[in-house]
VOPAGU-2260 file (C-alpha; in pm, 1 decimal, decimal comma):
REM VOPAGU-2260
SITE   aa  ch    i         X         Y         Z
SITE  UNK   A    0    2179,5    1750,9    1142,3
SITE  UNK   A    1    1860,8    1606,2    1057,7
SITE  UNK   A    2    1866,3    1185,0     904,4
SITE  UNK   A    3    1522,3    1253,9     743,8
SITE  UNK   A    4    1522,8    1161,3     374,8
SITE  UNK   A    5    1322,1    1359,1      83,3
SITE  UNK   A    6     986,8    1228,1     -13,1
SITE  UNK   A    7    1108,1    1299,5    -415,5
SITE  UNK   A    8    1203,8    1041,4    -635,7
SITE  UNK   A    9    1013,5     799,0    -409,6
SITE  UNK   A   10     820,7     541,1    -675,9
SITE  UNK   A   11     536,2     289,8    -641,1
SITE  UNK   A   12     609,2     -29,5    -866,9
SITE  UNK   A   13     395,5    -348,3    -982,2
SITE  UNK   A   14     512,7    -667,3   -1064,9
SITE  UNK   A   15     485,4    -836,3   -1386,5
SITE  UNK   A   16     474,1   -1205,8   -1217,6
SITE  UNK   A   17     754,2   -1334,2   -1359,8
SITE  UNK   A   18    1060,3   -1519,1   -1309,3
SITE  UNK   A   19    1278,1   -1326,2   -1184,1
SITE  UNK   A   20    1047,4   -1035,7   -1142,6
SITE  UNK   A   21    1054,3    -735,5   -1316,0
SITE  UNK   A   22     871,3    -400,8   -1136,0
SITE  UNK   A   23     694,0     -95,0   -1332,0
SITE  UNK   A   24     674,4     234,8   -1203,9
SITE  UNK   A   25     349,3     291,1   -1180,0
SITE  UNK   A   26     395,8     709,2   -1301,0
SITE  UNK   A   27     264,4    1050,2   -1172,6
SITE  UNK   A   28     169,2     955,4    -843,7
SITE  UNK   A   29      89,9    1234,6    -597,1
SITE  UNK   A   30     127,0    1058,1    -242,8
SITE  UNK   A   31     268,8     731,9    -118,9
SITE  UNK   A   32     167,5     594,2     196,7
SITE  UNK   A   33     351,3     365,3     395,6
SITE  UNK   A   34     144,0      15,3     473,6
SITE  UNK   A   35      -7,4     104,3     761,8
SITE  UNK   A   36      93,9    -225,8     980,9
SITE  UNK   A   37    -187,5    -281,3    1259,7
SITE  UNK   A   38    -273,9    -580,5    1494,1
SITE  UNK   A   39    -578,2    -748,6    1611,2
SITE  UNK   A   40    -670,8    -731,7    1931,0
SITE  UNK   A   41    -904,1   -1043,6    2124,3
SITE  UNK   A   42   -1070,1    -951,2    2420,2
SITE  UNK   A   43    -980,6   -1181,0    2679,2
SITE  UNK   A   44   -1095,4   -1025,1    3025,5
SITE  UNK   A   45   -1326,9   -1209,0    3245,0
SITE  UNK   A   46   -1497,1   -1133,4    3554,2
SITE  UNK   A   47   -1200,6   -1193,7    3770,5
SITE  UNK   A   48    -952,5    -994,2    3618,4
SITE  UNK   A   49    -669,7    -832,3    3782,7
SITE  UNK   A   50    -769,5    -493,4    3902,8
SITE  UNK   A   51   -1134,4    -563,4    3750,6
SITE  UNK   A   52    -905,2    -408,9    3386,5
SITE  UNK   A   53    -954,8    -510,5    3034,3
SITE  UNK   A   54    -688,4    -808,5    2971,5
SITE  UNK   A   55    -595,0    -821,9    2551,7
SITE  UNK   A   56    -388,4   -1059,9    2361,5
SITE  UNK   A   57    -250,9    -988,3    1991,8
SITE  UNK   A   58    -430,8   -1146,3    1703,0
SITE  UNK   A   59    -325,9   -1155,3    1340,1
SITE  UNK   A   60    -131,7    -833,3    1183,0
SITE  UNK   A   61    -344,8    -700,6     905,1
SITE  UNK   A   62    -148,3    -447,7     659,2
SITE  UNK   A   63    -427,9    -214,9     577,0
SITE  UNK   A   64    -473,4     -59,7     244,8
SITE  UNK   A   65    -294,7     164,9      68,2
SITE  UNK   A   66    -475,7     466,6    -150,4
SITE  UNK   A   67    -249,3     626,9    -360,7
SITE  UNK   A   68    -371,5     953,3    -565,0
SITE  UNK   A   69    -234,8    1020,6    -878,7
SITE  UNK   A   70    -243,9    1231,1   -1178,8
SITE  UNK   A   71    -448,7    1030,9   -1461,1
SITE  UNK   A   72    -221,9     894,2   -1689,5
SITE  UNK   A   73    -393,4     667,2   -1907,9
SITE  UNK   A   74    -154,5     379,1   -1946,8
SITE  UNK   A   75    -148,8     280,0   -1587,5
SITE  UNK   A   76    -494,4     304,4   -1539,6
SITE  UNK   A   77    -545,5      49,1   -1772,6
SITE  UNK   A   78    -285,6    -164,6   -1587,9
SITE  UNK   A   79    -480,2    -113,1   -1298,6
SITE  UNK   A   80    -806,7    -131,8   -1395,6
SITE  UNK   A   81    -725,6    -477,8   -1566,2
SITE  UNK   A   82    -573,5    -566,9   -1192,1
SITE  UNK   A   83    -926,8    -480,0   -1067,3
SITE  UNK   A   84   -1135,1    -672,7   -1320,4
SITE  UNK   A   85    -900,7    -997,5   -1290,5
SITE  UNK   A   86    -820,2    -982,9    -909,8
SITE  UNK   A   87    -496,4   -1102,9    -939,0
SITE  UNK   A   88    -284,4   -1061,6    -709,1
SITE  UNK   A   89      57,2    -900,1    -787,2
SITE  UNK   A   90     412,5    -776,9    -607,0
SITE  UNK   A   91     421,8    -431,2    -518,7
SITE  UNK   A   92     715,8    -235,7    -432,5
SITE  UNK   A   93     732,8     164,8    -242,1
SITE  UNK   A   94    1088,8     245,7    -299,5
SITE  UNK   A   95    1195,2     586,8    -138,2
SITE  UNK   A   96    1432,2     823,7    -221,5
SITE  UNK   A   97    1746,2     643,7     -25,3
SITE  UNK   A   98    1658,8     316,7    -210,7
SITE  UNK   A   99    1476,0     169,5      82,8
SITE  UNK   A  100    1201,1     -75,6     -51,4
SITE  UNK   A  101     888,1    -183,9     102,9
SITE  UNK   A  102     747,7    -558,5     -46,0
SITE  UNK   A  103     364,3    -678,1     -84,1
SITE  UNK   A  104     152,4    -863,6    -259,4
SITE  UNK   A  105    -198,2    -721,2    -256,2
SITE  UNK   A  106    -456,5    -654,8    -528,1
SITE  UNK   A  107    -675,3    -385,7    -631,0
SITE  UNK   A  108    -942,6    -316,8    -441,0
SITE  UNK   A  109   -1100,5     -13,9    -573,4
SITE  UNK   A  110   -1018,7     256,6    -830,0
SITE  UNK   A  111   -1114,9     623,7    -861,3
SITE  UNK   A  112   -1095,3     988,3    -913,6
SITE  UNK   A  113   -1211,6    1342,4   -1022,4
SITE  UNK   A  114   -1190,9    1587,8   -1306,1
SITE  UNK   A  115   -1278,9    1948,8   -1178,9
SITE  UNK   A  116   -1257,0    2250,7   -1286,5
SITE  UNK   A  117    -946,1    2402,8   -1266,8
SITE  UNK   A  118    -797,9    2077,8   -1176,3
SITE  UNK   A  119    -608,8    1801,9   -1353,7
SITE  UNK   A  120    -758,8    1497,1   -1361,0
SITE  UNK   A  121    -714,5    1255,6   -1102,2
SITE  UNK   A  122    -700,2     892,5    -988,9
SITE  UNK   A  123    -685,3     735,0    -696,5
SITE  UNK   A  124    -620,1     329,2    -654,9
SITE  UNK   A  125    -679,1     134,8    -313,5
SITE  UNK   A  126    -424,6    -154,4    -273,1
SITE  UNK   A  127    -540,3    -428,7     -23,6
SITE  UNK   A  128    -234,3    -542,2     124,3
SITE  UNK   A  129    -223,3    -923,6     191,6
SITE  UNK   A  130      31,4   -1103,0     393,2
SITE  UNK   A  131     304,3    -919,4     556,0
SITE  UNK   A  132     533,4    -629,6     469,2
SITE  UNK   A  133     920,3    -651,8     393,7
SITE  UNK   A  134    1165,4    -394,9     442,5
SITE  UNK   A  135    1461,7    -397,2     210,9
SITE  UNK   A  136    1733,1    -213,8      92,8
SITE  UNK   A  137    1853,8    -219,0    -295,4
């Protein structure tokens, strides 16, 4: 038997800052990537490299960005749409379905979407993650 967990029910929440903290769902979202964790790489071969191959170290982590579509909803729009104009940053939280909870700060770092026809409308937000990525259970 499979140990996979449904993708329902997961939620993407903001922090309000305070003390202690108190997260939003952020409603209506469509998809919910998981930070994409990455590393640097530095380029440290010379000319008398072992086997005349490429020789790396690791560099910084970088956390990528997260873009999240959603169904236009108005209210958190505005939330993040006033993120985007201040550049605050602000806690974020991805909490799947088995209560499994990823933890960020990163800001907004662009805002979109679409009406079509035929469609609902859409939005999408782009979350630069900064700093690292926690994994915690509730």
């Amino acid at each position: 038997m499979s140990d996979a967990i449904a993708a329902t029910e997961t939620q993407f929440k903001r922090g309000d800052g305070a003390s202690p903290e108190v997260f939003t769902h952020i409603g209506e979202v469509i998809t919910v990537p998981l930070p994409n964790l990455d590393s640097e790489e530095i380029d440290v071969t010379h000319l008398n490299s072992p086997s005349q191959a490429r020789e790396y170290l690791l560099g910084f982590k970088d956390s990528g960005i997260l873009e999240l579509p959603m169904n236009f909803v108005r209210t958190d729009y505005e939330v993040l749409l006033d993120d985007y104009d201040t550049q605050d940053i602000h806690n974020y939280q991805i909490v799947l379905s088995d209560e499994t909870t990823f933890e960020f700060a990163g800001y907004v770092k662009g805002l979109g979407g679409e009406a079509g026809t035929g469609k609902q409308v859409t939005a999408t937000v782009r979350i630069r993650i900064t700093g690292g990525v926690e994994l915690v259970s509730a």
